[in-house]
C-alpha positions in Angstrom: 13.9 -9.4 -10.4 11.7 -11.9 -7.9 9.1 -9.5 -6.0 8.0 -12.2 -3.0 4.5 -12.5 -2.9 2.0 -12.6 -0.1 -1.4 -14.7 0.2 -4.5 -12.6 0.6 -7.9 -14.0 2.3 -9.7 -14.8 -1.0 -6.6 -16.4 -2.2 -5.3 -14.0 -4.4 -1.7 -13.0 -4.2 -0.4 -9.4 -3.9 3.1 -8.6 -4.8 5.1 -7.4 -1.3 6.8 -4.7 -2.7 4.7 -1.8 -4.7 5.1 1.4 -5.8 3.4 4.3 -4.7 2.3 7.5 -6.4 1.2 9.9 -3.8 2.4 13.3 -4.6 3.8 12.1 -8.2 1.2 14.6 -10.5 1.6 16.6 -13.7 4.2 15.9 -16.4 5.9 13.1 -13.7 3.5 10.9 -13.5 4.2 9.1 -16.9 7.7 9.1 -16.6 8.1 7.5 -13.0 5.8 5.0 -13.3 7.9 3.9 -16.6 11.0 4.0 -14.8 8.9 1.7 -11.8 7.9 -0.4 -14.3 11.4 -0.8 -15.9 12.7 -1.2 -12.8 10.8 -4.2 -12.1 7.9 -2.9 -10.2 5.0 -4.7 -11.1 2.4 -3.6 -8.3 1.3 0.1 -8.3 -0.9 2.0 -5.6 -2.9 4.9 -6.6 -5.8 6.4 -5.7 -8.8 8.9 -6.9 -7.8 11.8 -4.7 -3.9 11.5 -5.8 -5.2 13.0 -9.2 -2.8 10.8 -11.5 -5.0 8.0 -12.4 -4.9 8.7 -15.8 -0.9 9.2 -15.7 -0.8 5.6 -14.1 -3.0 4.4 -17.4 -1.2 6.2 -19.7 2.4 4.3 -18.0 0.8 1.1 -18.0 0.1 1.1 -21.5 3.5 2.6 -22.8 5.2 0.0 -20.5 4.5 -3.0 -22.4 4.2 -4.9 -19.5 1.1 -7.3 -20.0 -1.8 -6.5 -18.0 -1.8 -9.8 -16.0 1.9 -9.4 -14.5 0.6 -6.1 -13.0 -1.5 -5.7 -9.9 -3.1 -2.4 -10.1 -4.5 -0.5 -7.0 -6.4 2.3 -6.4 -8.7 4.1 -3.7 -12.5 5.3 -2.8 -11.9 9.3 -2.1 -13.6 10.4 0.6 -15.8 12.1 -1.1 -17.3 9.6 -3.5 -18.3 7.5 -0.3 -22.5 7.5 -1.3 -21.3 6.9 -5.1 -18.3 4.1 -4.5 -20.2 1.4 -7.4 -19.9 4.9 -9.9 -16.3 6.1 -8.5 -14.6 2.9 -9.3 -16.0 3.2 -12.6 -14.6 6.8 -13.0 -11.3 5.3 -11.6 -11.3 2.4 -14.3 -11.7 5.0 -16.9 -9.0 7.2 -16.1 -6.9 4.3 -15.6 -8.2 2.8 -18.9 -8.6 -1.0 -17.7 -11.3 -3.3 -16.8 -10.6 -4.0 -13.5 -8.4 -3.0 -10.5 -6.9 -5.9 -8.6 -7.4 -4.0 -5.3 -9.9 -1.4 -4.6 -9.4 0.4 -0.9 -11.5 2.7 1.3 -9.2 5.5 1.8 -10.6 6.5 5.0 -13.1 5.8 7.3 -14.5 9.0 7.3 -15.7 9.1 11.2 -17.8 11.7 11.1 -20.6 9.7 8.9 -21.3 6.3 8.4 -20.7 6.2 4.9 -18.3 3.8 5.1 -20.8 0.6 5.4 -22.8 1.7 2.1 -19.7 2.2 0.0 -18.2 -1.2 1.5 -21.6 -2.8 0.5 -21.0 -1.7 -3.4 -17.7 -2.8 -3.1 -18.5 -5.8 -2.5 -21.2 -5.9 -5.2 -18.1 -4.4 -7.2 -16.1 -7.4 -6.5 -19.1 -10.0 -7.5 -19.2 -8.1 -10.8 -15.3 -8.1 -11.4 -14.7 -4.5 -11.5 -12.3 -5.0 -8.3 -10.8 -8.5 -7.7 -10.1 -7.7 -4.3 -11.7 -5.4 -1.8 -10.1 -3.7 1.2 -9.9 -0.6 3.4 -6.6 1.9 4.5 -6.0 3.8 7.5 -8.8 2.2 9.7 -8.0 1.6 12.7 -8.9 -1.3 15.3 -12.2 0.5 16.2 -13.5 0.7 12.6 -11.8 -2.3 11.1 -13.7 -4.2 13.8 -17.2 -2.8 12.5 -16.2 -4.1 9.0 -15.7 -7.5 10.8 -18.7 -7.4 12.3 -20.5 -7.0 9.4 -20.0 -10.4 8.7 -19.7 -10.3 4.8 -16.4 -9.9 3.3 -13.5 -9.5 5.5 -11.4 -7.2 3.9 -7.9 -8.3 2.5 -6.2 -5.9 3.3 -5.5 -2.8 5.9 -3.1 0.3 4.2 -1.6 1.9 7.1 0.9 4.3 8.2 3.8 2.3 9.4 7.4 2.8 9.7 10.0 2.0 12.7 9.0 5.4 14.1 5.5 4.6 14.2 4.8 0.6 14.5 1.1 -0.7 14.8 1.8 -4.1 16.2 -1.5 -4.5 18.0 -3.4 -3.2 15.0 -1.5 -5.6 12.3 -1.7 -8.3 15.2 -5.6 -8.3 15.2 -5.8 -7.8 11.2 -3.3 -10.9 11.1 -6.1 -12.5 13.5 -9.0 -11.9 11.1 -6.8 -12.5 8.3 -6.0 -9.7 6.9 -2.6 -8.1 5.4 -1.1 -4.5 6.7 0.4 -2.8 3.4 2.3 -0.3 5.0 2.5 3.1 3.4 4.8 5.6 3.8 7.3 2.5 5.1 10.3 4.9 5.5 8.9 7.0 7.8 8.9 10.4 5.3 12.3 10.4 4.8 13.2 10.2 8.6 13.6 6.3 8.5 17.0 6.5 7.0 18.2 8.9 8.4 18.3 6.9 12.0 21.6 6.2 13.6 20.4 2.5 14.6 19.3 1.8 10.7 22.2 3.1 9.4 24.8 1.2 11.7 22.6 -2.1 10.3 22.8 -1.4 6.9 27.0 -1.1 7.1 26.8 -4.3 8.6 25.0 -5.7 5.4 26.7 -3.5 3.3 22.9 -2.0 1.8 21.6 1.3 2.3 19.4 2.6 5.5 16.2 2.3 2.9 17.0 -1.3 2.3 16.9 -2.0 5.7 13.5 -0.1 6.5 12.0 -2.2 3.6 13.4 -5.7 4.7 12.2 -5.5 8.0 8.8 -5.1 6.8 9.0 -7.9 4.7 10.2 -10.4 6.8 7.6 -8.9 9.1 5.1 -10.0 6.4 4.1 -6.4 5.5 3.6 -5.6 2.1 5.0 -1.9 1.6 4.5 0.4 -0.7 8.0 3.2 -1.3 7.6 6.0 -3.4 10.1 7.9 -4.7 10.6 10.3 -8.1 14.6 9.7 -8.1 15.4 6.8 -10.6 18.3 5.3 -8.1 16.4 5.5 -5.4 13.3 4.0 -7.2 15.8 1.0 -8.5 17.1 1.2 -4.7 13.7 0.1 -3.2 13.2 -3.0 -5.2 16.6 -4.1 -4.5 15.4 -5.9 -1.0 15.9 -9.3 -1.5 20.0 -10.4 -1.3 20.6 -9.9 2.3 18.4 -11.1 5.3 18.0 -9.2 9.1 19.1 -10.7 11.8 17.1 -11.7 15.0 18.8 -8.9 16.9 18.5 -6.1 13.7 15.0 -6.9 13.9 14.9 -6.2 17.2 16.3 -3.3 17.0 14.6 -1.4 14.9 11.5 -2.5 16.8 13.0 -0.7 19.7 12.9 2.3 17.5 8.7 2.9 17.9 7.7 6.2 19.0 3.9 5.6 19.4 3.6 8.9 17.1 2.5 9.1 13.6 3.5 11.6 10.9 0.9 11.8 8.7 -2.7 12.8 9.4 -4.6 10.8 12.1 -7.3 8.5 10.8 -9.9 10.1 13.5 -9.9 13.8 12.2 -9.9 13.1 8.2 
């Protein structure tokens, strides 16, 4: 199955579709990442404080699937933000690889300014190999600016909430500005995405399911997004994005659908 790619700012390409693990621990890990991989996956997102690291490593390696058709990423926990040069090396060891092709600040961490010391070793990371590509998740404009203003590496990429429910157009507007990509995650709003009336109508239309929908709107809207599920259909669902396009006016419709409200845990009080 063809994943489309996107272009990040220091050329490297990231696979549009990934799968995420949040939540996915214990005996599942292994398992569901196999069944990803099977499925076609070929772009997983993990991070330090999901606790499944080594799970992810452990998949990777029983998959098969050569390391340089994957494009692994993980996260700085918040933490590790004074030790971010000797956290990714704790990730890389769980993980058991060399590199990660995408290393993220998980949060900005308002309270402290952490967050410029551990971008600093990130980027010294990134010199060194250990990440190919450096980036940040759940900053908003106020602290994505900052890193701007830094004037050393723009970051490639922003992870944020984002789902019809909850839409940051002016955020992905100004990190589409300063070139950088939105990787939406939790793209189906929790659950709630396909459960909408509107989504559901469109997806009769195209004869796909509500989660299809949710996921090809943020492609053509040149998100990358990351689903995550544990149910083998569903997980062979979510890939399955790529036979049927939105129309001008589907698009537009679920754009009508933003509430302004987000539904996981807002980026100022973590």
């Amino acid at each position: 199955m063809s994943i489309p790619a996107l272009t990040m700012n220091d050329g490297r390409s990231i696979p549009q579709l990934g799968f995420g693990v949040w939540q996915i621990t214990g005996g599942k890990t292994v398992p569901t990442v196999l069944t990803a991989l099977e499925a076609g996956y070929r772009h997983i997102d993990t991070a330090a404080a999901y606790g499944n690291e080594r799970g992810v490593g452990q998949a990777i390696r029983e998959s098969g699937v050569p390391r340089d058709e994957l494009f692994v990423t993980t996260k700085l926990d918040t933490t590790d933000m004074g030790r971010a040069r000797a956290a990714l090396e704790d990730s890389l060891n769980a993980l058991g690889l060399d590199h990660v092709d995408l290393y993220l600040i998980h949060w900005p961490v308002p309270r402290h300014r952490r967050r410029f010391d551990a971008w600093a070793a990130m980027e010294q990371a990134q010199d060194e190999g250990l990440a190919r590509s450096i980036g940040v998740s759940n900053f908003t404009l106020r602290y994505l600016q900052e890193i701007v203003d830094l004037g050393g590496t723009v970051p490639a990429v922003n992870q944020i909430e984002y789902h019809p429910s909850y839409q940051q157009r002016t955020l992905q507007a100004f990190a589409a500005e300063q070139g950088i990509l939105t990787e939406a995650h939790s793209p189906l709003g929790m659950g709630a995405g396909p459960r909408d009336r509107t989504i559901t109508q469109i997806a009769q239309q195209h004869d796909v399911t509500p989660a299809q929908v949710i996921l090809r709107w943020h492609l053509e809207q040149s998100r990358v997004a990351i689903p995550k599920s544990v149910t083998p259909s569903r997980i062979v669902e979510n890939i399955t994005v790529t036979g049927f396009e939105l129309t001008a006016d589907d698009i537009a419709a679920i754009d009508a659908l933003d509430t302004g409200k987000y539904l996981g845990w807002d980026p100022e009080h973590v």
